[in-house]
C-alpha positions as CSV (number, residue, x, y, z in Angstrom):
1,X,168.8,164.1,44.9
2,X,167.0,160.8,45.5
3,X,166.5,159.7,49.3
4,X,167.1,156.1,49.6
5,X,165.9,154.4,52.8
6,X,168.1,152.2,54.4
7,X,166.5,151.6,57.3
8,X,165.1,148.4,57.9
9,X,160.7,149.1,56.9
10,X,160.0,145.8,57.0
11,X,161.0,145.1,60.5
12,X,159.7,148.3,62.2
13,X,155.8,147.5,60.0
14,X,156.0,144.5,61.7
15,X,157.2,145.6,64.9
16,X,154.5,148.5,64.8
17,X,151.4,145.5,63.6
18,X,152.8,143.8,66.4
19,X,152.6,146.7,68.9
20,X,148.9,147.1,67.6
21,X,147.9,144.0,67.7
22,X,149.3,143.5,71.3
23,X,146.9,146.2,72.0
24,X,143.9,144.8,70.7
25,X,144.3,141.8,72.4
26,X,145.3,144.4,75.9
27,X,142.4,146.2,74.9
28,X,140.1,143.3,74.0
29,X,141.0,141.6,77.3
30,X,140.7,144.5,79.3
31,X,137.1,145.0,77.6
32,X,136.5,141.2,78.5
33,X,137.3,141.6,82.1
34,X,134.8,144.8,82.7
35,X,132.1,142.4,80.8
36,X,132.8,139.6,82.7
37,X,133.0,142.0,86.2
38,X,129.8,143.9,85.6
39,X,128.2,140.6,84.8
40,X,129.8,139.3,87.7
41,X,128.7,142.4,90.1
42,X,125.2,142.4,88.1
43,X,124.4,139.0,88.6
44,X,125.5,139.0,92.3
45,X,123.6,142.1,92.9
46,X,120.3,140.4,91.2
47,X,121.1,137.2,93.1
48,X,121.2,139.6,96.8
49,X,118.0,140.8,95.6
50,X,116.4,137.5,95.2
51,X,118.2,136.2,98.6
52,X,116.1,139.3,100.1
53,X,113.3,138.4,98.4
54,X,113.2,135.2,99.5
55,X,113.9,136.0,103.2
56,X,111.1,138.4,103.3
57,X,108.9,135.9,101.6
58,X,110.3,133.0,104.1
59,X,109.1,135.2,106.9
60,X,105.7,135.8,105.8
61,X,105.4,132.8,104.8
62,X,106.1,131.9,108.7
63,X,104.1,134.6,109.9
64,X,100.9,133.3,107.9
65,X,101.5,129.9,109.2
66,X,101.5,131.0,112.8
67,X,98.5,132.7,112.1
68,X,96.8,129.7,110.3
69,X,97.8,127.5,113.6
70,X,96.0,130.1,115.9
71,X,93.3,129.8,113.2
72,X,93.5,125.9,114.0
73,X,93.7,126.3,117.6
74,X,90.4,128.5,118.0
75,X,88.6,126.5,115.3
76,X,89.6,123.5,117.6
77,X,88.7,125.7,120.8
78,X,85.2,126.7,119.0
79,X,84.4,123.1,118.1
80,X,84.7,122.0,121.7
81,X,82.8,125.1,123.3
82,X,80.1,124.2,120.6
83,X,80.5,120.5,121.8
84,X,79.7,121.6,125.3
85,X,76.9,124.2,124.5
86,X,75.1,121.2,122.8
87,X,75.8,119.1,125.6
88,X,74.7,121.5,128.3
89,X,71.7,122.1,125.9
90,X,70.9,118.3,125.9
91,X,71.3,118.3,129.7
92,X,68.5,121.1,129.7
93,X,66.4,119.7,127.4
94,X,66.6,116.1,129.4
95,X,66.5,117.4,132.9
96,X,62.2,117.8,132.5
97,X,62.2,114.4,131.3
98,X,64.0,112.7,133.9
99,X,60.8,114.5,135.7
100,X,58.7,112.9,133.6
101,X,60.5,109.4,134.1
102,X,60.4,108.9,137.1
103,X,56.8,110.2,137.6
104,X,55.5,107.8,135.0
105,X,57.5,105.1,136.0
106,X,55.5,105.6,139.2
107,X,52.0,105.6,138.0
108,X,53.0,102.3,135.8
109,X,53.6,100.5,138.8
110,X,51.0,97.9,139.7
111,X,50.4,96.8,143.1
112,X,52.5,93.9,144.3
113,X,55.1,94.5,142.2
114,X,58.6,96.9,143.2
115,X,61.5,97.9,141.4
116,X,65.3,96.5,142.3
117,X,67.1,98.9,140.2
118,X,67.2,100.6,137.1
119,X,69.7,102.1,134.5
120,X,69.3,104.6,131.8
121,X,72.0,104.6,128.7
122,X,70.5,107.4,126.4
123,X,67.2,106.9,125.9
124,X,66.8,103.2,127.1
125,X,66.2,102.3,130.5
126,X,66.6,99.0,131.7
127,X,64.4,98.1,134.7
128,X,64.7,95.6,137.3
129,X,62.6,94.2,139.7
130,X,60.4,91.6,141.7
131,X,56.7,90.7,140.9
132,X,54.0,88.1,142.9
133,X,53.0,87.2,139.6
134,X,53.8,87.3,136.2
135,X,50.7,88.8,135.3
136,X,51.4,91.8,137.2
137,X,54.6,92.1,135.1
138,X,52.6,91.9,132.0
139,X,50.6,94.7,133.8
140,X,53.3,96.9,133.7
141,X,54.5,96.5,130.5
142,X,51.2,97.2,129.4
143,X,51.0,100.5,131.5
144,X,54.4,101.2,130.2
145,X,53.1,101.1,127.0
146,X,50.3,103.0,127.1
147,X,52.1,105.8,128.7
148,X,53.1,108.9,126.3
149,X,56.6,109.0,127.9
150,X,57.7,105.3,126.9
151,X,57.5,102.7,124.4
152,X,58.5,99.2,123.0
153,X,58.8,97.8,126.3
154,X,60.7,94.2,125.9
155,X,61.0,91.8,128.4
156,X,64.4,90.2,128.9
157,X,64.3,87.7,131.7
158,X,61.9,86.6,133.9
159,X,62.7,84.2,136.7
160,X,59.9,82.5,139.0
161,X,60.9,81.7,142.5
162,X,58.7,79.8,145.1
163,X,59.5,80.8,148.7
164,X,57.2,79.4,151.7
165,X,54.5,78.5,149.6
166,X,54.5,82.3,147.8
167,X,55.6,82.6,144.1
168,X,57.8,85.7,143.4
169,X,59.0,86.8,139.9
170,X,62.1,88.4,139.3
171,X,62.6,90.2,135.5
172,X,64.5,92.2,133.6
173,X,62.9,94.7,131.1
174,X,63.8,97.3,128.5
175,X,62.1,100.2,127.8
176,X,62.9,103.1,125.7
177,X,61.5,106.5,127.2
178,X,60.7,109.2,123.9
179,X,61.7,113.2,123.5
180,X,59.1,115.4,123.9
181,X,60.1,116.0,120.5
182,X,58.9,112.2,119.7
183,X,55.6,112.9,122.0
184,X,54.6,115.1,119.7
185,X,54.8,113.5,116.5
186,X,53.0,110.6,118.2
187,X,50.1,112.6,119.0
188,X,50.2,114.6,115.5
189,X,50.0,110.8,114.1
190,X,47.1,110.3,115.9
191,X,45.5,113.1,115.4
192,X,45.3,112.3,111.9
């Protein structure tokens, strides 16, 4: 005998394409979601990473510019102890020649002639005083000049004052006083 379906096929081959194709689309959004959550827990695990990364870096990065301003500070501190060195150097080096100064100065003096005060800014001295004559003032400049210790002298002002019958000059003169760095090359240069 011949079987004869009645049941309706068409309805459960749709129902069953149906039923599969709801679980592909289950299946492909379920595969979806674990792409998009690994990628999701991936990326934010890569992102921690960097975030550490970073920190680490932020902190040595601090740590090598607290290190670079200590640098700073003792290259600062260095400069000034150097600054002081040369100036208690200079001071040494100077003291003799204030020495010397004062001891030329001395045997420049002519008779009849005195000092009033004088000032030294570096290596220039300006000199004040009283004179009877003006001749005794060229007298000194001219020892001044002879002398190893000075040179240039320049008068600045000379002012003539008669007093009881007696003529007194009062000047100003300028006088640079050499190294005994500058002593040296003068006497090499005459050597020659």
């Amino acid at each position: 005998m011949t079987r004869i379906n009645l049941l309706p096929w068409r309805e459960t081959l749709r129902y069953e394409r149906k039923r599969q194709f709801t679980s592909v689309v289950v299946g492909a959004a379920f595969l979806m979601l674990a792409i998009i959550g690994y990628a999701y827990i991936h990326i934010g695990g890569k992102m921690d990473d960097q975030n550490a990364r970073n920190r680490f870096l932020d902190a040595e990065i601090a740590k090598v510019d607290d290190r670079i301003k200590e640098i700073k500070e003792l290259e600062t501190k260095k400069e000034l102890l150097l600054n002081r060195m040369d100036v208690i150097q200079n001071l040494q080096t100077r003291r003799p020649m204030v020495v010397h100064m004062l001891d030329k100065l001395v045997l420049a003096l002519p008779d009849g002639l005195f000092l009033t005060n004088f000032e030294q800014t570096g290596l220039e001295l300006t000199i004040k005083g009283q004179a009877q004559s003006n001749a005794r003032v060229s007298a000194f400049m001219r020892n001044l000049d002879e002398s190893e210790w000075f040179d240039s002298p320049t008068l600045e002002v000379i002012e003539v004052k008669e007093k009881d019958g007696s003529r007194s000059s009062k000047f100003t003169l300028k006088v640079k006083q050499l190294t005994p760095e500058e002593i040296e090359a003068k006497k090499a240069e005459e050597d020659e």
